[in-house]
Legacy VTK file of the C-alpha trace (Angstrom):
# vtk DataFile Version 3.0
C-alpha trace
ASCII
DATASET POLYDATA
POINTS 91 float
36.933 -35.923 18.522
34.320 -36.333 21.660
30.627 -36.780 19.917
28.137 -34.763 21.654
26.288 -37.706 23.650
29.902 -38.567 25.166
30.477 -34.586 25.631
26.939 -34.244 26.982
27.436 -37.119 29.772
30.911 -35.910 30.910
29.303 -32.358 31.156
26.652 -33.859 33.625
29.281 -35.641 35.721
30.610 -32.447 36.734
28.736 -29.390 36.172
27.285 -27.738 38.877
23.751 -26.530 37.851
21.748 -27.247 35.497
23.230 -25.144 32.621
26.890 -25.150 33.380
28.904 -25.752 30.258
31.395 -23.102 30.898
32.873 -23.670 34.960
36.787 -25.089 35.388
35.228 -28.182 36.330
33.430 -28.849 32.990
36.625 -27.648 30.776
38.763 -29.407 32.656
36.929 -32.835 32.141
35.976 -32.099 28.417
39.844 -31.502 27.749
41.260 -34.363 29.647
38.769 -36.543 27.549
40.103 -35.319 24.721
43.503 -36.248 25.303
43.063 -38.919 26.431
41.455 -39.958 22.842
44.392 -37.468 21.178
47.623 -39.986 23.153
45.630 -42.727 21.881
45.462 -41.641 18.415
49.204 -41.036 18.743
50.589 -44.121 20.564
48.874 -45.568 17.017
50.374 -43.121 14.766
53.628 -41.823 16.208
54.433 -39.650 13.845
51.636 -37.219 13.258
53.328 -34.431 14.727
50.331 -32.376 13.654
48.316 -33.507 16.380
50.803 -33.849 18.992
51.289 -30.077 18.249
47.564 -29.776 19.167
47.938 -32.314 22.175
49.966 -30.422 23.769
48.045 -27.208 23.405
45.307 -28.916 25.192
48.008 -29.779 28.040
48.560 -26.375 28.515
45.362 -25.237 28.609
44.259 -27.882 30.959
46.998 -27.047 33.412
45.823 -23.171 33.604
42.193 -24.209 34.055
43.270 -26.484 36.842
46.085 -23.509 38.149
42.912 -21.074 38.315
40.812 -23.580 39.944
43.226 -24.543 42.308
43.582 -20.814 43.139
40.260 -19.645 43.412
38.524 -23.153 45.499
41.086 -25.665 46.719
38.018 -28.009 47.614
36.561 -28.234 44.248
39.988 -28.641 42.593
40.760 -31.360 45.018
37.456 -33.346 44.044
37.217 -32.744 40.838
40.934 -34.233 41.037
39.255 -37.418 42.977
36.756 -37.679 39.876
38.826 -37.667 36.922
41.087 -40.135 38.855
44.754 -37.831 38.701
47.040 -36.863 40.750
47.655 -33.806 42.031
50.563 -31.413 41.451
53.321 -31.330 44.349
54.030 -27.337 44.878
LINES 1 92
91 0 1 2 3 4 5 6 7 8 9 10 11 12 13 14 15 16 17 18 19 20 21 22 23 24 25 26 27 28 29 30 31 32 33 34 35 36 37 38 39 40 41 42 43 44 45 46 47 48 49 50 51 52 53 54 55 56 57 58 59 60 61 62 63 64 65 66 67 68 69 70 71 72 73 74 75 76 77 78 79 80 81 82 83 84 85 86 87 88 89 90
């Protein structure tokens, strides 16, 4: 779970106004914080297949916010990419 001041910051990192909480940037960041905390949580606790169920919901929906983004502004998926340090998908 990402408290709000850790939410907050990531949210400022990326967003692109003032009141963005909602652009493919921001949901992509806020869900690859949060599993990054989730394959934590389960490289301590392998067998919690409970949240490894959820873990790789987030995945998923991760990989169609960064699908969308990828079709809709190639620039700000490739920097956004830079940012969150990953690597990018080989089409």
């Amino acid at each position: 779970m990402i408290s709000k001041t850790k939410k907050q910051k990531i949210i400022k990192e990326v967003a692109i106004h003032d009141k963005d909480t909602g652009s493919p940037e921001v949901q992509i960041s806020i869900l690859t914080k949060r599993i990054e905390e989730l394959a934590s949580h389960l490289k301590k606790n392998a067998k919690d297949n409970h949240s490894r169920r959820g873990l790789l919901s987030m995945v998923s929906q991760r990989q169609a916010q960064m699908n969308y983004l990828q079709k809709k502004d190639a620039k700000r998926y490739s920097a956004l990419i830079k940012k969150l340090g990953m690597k990018k998908k080989v089409v």
